[in-house]
C-alpha positions as CSV (number, residue, x, y, z in Angstrom):
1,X,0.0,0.0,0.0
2,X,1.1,3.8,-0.7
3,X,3.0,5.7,2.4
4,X,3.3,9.3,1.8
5,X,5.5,11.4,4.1
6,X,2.9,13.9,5.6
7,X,4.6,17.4,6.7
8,X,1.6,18.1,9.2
9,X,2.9,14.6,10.9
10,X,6.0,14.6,10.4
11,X,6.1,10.9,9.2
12,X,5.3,8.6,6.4
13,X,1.9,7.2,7.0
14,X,-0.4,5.0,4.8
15,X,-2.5,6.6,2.2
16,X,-6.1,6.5,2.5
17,X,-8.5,8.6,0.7
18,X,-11.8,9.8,2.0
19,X,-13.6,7.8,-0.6
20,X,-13.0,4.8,-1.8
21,X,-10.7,5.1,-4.8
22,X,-11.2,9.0,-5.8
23,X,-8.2,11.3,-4.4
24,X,-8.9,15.1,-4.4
25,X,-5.5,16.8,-4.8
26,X,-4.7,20.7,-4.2
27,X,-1.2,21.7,-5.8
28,X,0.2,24.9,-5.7
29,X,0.6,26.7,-9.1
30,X,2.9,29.4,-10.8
31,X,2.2,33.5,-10.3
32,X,2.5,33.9,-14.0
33,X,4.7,36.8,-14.2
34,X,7.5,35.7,-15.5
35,X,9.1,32.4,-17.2
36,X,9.2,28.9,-15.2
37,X,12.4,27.9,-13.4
38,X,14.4,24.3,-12.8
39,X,12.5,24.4,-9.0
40,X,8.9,25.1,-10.7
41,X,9.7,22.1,-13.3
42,X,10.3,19.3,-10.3
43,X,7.4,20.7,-8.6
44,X,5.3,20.2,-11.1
45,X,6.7,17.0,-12.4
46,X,6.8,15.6,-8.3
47,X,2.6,16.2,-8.2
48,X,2.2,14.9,-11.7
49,X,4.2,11.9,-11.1
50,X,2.1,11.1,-7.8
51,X,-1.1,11.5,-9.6
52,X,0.3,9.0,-12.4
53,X,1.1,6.5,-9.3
54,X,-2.5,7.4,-8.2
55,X,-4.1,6.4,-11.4
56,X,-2.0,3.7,-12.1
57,X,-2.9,1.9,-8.8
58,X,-6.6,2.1,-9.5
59,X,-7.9,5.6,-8.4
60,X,-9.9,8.2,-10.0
61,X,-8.1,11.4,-9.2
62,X,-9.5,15.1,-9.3
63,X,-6.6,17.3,-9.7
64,X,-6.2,21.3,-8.9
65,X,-3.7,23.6,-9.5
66,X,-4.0,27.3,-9.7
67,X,-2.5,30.3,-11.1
68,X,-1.7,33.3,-9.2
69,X,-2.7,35.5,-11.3
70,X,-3.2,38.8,-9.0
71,X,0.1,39.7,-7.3
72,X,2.1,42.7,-6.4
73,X,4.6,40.8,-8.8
74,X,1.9,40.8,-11.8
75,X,1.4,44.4,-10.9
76,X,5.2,45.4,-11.4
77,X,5.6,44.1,-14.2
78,X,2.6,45.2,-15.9
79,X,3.8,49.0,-14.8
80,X,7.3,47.8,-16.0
81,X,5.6,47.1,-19.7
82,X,2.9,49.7,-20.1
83,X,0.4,46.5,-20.2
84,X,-2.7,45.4,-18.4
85,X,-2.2,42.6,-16.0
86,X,-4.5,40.6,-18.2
87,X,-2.1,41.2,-21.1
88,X,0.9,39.6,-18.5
89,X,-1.1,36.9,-17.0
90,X,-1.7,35.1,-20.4
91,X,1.7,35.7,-21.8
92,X,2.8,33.5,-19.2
93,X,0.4,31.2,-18.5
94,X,1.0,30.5,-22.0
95,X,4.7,29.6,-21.6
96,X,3.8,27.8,-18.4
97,X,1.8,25.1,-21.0
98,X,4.5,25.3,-23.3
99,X,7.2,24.7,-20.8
100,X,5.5,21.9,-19.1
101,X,4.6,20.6,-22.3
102,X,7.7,19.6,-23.6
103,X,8.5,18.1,-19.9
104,X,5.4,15.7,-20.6
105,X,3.1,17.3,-17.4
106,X,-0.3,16.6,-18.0
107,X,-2.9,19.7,-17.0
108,X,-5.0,19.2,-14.0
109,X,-8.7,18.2,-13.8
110,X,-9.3,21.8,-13.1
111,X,-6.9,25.0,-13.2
112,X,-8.6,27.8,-11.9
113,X,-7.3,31.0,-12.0
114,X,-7.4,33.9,-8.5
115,X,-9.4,36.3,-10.3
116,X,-12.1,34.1,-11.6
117,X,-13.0,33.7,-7.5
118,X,-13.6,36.8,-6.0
119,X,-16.8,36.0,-4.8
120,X,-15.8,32.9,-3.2
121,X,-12.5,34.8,-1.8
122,X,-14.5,37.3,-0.4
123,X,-17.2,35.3,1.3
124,X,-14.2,33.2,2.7
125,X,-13.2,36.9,4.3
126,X,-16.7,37.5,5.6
127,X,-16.8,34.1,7.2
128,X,-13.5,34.9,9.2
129,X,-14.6,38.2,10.2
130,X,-17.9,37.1,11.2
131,X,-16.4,34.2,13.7
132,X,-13.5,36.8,15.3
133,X,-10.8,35.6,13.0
134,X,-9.8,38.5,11.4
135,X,-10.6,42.3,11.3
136,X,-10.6,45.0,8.7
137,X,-8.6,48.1,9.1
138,X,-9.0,51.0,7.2
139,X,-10.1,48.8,4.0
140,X,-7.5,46.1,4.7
141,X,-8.3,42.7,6.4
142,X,-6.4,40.9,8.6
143,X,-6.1,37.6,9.7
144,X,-5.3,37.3,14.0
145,X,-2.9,34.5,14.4
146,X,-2.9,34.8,18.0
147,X,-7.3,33.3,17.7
148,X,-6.7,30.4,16.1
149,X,-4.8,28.4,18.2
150,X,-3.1,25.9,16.4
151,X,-1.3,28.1,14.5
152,X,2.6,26.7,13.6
153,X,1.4,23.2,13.9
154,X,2.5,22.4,10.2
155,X,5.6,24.1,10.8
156,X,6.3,23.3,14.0
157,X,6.9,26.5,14.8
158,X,5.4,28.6,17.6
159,X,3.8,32.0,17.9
160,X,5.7,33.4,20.4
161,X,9.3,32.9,18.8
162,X,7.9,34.0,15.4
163,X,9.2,37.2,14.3
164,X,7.8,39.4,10.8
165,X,9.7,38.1,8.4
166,X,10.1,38.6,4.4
167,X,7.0,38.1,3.2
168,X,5.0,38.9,5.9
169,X,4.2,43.1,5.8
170,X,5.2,45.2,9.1
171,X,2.2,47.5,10.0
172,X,1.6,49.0,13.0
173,X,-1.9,48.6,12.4
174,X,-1.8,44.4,13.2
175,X,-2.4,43.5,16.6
176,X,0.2,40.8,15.6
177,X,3.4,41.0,13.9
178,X,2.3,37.7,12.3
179,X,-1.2,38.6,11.3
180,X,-1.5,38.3,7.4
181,X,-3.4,40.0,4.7
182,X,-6.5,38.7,3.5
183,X,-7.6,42.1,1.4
184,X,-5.8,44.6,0.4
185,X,-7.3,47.6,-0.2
186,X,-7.0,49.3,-3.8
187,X,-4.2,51.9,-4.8
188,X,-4.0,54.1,-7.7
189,X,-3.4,52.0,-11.1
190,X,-3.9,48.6,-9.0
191,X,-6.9,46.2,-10.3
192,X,-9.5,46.5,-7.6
193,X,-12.9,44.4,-6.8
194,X,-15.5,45.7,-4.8
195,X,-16.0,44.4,-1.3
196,X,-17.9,45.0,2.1
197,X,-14.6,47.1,3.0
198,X,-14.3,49.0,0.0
199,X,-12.6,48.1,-3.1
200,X,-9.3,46.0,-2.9
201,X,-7.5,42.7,-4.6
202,X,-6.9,39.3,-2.1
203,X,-3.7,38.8,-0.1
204,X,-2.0,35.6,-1.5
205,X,-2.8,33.4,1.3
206,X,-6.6,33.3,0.7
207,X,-6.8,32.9,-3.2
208,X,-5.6,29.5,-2.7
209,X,-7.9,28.7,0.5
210,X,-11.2,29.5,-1.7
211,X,-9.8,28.2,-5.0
212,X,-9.2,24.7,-3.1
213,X,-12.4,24.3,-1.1
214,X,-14.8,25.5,-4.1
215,X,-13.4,22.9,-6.2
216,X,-12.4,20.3,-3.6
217,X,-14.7,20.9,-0.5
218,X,-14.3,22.0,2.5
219,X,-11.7,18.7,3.6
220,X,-9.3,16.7,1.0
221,X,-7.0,14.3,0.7
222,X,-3.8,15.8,-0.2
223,X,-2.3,19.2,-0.2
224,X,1.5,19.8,-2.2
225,X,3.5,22.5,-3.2
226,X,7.2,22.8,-2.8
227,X,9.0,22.9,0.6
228,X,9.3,27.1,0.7
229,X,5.9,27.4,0.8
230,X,5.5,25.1,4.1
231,X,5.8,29.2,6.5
232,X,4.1,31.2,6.1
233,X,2.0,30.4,2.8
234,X,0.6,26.9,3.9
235,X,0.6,27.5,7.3
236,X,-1.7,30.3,6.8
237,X,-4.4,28.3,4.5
238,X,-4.7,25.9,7.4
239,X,-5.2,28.5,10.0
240,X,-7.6,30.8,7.6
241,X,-9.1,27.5,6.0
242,X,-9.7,25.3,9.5
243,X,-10.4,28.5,11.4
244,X,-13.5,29.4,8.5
245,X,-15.2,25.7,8.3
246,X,-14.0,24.2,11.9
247,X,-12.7,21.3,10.0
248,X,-9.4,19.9,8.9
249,X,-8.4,21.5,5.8
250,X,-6.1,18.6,4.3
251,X,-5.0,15.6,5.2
252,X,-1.8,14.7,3.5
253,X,0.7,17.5,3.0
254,X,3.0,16.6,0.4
255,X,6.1,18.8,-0.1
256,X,9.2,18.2,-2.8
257,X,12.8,19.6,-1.9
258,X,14.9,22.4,-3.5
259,X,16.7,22.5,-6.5
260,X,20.4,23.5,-6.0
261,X,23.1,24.3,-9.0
262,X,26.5,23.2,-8.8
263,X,25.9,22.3,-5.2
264,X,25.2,26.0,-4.9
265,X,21.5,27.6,-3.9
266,X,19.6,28.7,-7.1
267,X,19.6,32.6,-7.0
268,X,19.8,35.1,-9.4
269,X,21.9,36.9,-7.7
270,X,24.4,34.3,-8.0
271,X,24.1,34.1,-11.6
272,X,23.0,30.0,-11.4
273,X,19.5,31.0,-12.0
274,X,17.8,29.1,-15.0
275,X,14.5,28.9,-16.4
276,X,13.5,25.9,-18.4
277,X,13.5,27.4,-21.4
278,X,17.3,28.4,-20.8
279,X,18.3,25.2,-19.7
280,X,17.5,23.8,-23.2
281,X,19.7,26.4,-24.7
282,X,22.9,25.9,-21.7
283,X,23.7,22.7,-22.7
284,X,26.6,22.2,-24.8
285,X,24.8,19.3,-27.1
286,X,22.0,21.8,-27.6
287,X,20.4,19.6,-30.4
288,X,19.8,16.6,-28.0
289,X,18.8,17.9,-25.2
290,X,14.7,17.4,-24.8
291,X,12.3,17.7,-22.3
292,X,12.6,13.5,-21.8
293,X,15.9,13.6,-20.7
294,X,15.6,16.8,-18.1
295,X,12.6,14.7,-16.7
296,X,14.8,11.6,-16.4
297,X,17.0,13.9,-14.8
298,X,14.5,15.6,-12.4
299,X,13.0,12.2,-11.2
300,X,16.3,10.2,-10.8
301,X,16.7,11.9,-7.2
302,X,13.9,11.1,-4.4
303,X,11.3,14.4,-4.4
304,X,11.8,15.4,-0.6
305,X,15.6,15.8,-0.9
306,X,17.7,18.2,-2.9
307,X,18.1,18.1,-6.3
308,X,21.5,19.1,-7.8
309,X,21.5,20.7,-11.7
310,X,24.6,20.0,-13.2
311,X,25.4,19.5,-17.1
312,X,27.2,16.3,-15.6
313,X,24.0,14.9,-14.0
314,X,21.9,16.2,-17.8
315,X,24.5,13.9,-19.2
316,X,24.0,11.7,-17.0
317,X,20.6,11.5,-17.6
318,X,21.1,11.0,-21.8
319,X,23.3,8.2,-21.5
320,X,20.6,6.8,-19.2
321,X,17.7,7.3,-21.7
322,X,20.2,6.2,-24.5
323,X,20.6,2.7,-22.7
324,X,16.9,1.9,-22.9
325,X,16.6,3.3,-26.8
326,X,19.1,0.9,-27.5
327,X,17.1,-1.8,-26.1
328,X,14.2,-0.7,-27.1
329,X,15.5,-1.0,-30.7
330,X,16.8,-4.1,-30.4
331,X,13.3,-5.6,-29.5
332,X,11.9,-4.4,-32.9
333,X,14.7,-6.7,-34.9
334,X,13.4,-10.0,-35.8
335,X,14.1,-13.1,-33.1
336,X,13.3,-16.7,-32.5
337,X,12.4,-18.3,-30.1
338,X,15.4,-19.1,-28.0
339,X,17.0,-20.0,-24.2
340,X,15.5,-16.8,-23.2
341,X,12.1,-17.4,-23.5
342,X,10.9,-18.7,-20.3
343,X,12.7,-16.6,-17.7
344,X,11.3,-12.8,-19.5
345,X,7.6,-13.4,-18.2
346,X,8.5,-13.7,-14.6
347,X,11.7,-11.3,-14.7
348,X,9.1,-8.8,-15.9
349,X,6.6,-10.2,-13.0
350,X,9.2,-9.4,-10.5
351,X,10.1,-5.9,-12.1
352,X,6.9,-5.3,-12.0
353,X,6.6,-6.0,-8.2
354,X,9.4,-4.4,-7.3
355,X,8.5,-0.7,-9.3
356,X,5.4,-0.9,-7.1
357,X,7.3,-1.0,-3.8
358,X,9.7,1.3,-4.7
359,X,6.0,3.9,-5.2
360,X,4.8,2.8,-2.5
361,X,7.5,3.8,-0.2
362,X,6.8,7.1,-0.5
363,X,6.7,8.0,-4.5
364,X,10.7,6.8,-4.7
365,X,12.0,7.3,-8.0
366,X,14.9,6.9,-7.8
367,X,14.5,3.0,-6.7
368,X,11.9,3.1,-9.6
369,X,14.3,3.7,-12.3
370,X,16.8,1.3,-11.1
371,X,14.4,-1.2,-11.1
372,X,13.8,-0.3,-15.0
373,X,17.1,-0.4,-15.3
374,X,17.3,-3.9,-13.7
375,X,15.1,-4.8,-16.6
376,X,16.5,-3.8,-19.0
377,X,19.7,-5.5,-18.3
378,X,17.8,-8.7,-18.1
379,X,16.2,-8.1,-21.4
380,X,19.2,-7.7,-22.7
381,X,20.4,-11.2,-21.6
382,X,17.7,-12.3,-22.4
383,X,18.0,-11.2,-26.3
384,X,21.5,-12.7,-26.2
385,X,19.6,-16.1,-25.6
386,X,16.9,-15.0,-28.2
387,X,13.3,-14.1,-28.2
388,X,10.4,-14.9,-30.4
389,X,8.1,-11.4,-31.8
390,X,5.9,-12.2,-28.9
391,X,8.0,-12.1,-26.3
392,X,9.4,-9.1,-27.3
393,X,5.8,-7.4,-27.5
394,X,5.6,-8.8,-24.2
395,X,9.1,-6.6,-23.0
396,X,8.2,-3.2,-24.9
397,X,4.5,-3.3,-23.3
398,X,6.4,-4.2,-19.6
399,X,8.8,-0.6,-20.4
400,X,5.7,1.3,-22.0
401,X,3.4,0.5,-18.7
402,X,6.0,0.8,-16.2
403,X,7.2,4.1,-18.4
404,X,3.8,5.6,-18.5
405,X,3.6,6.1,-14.4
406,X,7.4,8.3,-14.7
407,X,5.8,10.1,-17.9
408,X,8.3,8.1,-19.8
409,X,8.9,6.2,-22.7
410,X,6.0,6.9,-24.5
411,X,6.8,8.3,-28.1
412,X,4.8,6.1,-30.7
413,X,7.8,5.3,-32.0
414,X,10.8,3.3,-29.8
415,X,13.4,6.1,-30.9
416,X,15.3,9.0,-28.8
417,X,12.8,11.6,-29.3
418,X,14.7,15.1,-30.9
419,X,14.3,18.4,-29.9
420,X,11.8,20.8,-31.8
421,X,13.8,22.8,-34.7
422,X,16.6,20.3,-35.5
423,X,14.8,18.0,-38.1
424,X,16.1,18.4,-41.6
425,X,13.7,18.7,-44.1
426,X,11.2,21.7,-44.7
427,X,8.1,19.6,-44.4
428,X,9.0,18.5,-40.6
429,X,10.4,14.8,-42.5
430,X,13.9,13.1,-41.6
431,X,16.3,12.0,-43.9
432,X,17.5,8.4,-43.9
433,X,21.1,8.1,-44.6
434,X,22.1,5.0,-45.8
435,X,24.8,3.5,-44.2
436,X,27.7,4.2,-46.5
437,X,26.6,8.3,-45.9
438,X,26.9,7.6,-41.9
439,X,30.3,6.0,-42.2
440,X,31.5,9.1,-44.9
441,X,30.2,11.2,-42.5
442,X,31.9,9.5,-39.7
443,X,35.5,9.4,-41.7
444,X,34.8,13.2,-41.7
445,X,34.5,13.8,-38.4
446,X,37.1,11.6,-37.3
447,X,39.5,13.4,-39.4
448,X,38.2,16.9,-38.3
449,X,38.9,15.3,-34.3
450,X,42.4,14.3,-35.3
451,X,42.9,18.3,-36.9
452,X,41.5,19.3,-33.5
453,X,38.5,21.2,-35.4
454,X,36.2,20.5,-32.6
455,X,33.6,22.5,-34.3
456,X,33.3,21.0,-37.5
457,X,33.4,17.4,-35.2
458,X,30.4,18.8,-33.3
459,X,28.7,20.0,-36.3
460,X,29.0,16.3,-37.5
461,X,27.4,15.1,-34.6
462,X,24.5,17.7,-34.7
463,X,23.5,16.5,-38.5
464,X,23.4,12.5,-37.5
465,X,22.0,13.1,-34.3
466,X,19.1,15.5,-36.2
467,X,18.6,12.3,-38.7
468,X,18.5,9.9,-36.3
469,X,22.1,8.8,-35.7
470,X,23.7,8.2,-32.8
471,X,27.4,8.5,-32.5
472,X,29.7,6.3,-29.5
473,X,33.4,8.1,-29.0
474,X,35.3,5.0,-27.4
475,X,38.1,5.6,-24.9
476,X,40.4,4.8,-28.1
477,X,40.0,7.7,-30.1
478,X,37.9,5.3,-32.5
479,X,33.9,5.9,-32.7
480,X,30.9,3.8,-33.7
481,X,27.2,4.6,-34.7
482,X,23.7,3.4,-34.6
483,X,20.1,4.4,-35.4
């Protein structure tokens, strides 16, 4: 059976939904302001992952995740540009599909957007004034941490060593230096909605309190987002969300771990900060690099920990994915029926069994893949012995299934998938080079290697890889090929 480790416990515990086989699932989304980064990516692909797992292990799931779309960020920029907000919101909530896209992130059952829930934001407001939880001032609301008195219990942190920090405003006006914003009165040039305490726009704290319960209900099963927004974000939907209905807002709260570069913190500052779109164009094999292999990547290290970015661990990642194309090749060649025959059905039953424990114990990857990998090195041995066209259906429909929970493997043809812009012809087509062309071309290359014309060797490599080829430098100096 599925553990998940629960932040609000503090321990893994065994999933169980609130009805039998349907999960309800609240993820935090993007403020579309600007382009996704390397943290967004494993966010996203952490919570689509689990609700792969989910679906894979018989449930119906009902999936959330919102955009931020009203923000003091939005706002900037808008200013910045000379735009409406509306004019910044869809610019990037349009490169968030694109983005995600090419990482293979399926959209949520619904993706509702802040501003399409005022009235539901605003009667969540009401509901907290009403029962002593929060108190306008001067056309602001705000929440009173010190009435609800469970606050810090998700972060295990109390109120009486807290201290205002970053995100949390300083105003005199709070009868708490914790107590958050849950409207914001209007400012020249700001978008504004009308309210019972004048116009204004939501804090960030509520949006995704109403968005969650209208869709969801008032209690669900599991709650994610990425480990920075445990304080004060999450902390403050239980407290406004509990405090409002009187019952438990979530009951699982899933959170992924960082993403680090070089070892380093991500940060602009720095100059390590990437967002998807730039990792594509870093890499130094900018032709190969696709949205398969930077998910390989991404889910080769267990979600709660940190995640290193590092062109070696890209790399990494490609030779990886190359392994199983290889294989997965192979198994389209004609065989007979050989030696291996009756040991692939039960090494795929015990594959099988194995990816499931490795899910189960708390959505681990990283055991997941090496049990593919296991598999495929038996396949392999396997194909030395021999195998008839059945049993290698049998092996490509294991990888495929198996695949299909990681968001892998799944191209309709068994053949490293290419990133947009690189295929030859004008009509989107590939050109098949016969095999005396590849070996020309390889002559070519080696020669350019041996005049230490690295670019011309590279440029090789780009035009085979971009039709299809494949090129192996051995430790020798020599080099092979294959489709």
């Amino acid at each position: 059976m599925l553990s998940l480790y629960n932040t609000l416990t503090g321990k893994k515990e065994l999933f169980q939904s609130l009805q039998p086989k349907h999960v309800r699932m609240y993820v935090c989304g993007v403020t579309v302001y600007d382009y996704c980064h390397i943290g967004h990516a494993r966010s996203a692909l952490v919570f689509d992952v689990l609700r792969r797992y989910l679906e894979f292990s018989g449930y119906q799931v009902e999936f959330v995740k919102n955009f931020t779309d009203v923000d003091d960020k939005i706002i900037k920029r808008a200013n910045e540009r000379g735009v409406s907000c509306e004019t910044i919101t869809a610019e990037f909530i349009e490169a968030y599909y694109q983005d995600m896209g090419k990482l293979g992130v399926r959209r949520a059952t619904h993706e509702p957007k802040a501003t399409e829930h005022m009235a539901e934001i605003i009667a969540l407001v009401g509901t907290l004034i009403q029962k002593g939880l929060a108190y306008p001032v001067a056309g602001d609301v705000y929440f009173q941490v010190e009435k609800y008195r469970d606050y810090g219990r998700l972060s295990k942190r109390k109120l009486e060593d807290l201290q205002a920090g970053a995100r949390v405003d300083v105003d005199e006006r709070k009868r708490h230096p914790m107590d958050f914003a849950l409207w914001k009165s209007s400012k020249p040039g700001e978008p504004s909605w009308e309210s019972l305490w004048g116009p204004g726009r939501p804090g960030w704290h509520i949006e995704c309190s109403a968005m969650a319960m209208r869709h969801l209900g008032e209690t669900f099963d599991i709650h994610g987002g990425g480990m920075d927004l445990i304080f004060p974000h999450h902390e403050n939907e239980i407290a406004q969300s509990c405090g409002a209905t009187g019952k438990e807002f979530a009951r699982y709260w899933i959170h992924n771990g960082f993403v680090q570069i070089n070892q380093e913190k991500m940060s602009k500052s720095l100059g390590n900060f990437f967002t998807i779109r730039e990792i594509f164009e870093k890499s130094e094999w900018p032709e190969d690099i696709t949205g398969e292999m930077l998910r390989y990547f991404l889910l080769a290290t267990q979600y709660r920990g940190p995640l290193d970015f590092s062109d070696r661990a890209i790399k990494e990642a490609k030779q990886a994915l190359d392994g199983f194309y290889d294989l997965f090749q192979r198994l389209h060649e004609v065989g007979d029926r050989a030696a291996g025959e009756s040991e692939l059905a039960s090494g795929i039953d015990r594959a099988q069994e194995a990816f499931r424990q490795a899910m189960d114990d708390d959505v681990n990857t990283p055991m997941a893949l090496a049990t593919l990998q296991k598999l495929r090195s038996d396949v392999n041995k396997f194909l030395e012995q021999g195998l008839s066209p059945e049993k290698r259906k049998l092996a490509r429909t294991a990888f495929r299934s198996l695949g299909a929970v990681l968001g892998l493997f799944q191209l309709e043809t068994w053949q490293f998938k290419l990133a947009p812009g690189v295929l030859s012809g004008r009509d989107g087509s590939q050109a098949v080079l016969a095999d005396h062309d590849i070996e020309s071309k390889l002559v070519e290359r080696n020669e350019a290697r041996k005049q230490k014309d690295f670019k011309k060797a590279d440029e090789i490599r780009h035009f085979l890889a971009a039709r299809g080829i494949v090129i192996e430098d051995k430790p020798d100096g020599t080099s092979r090929w294959k489709r």
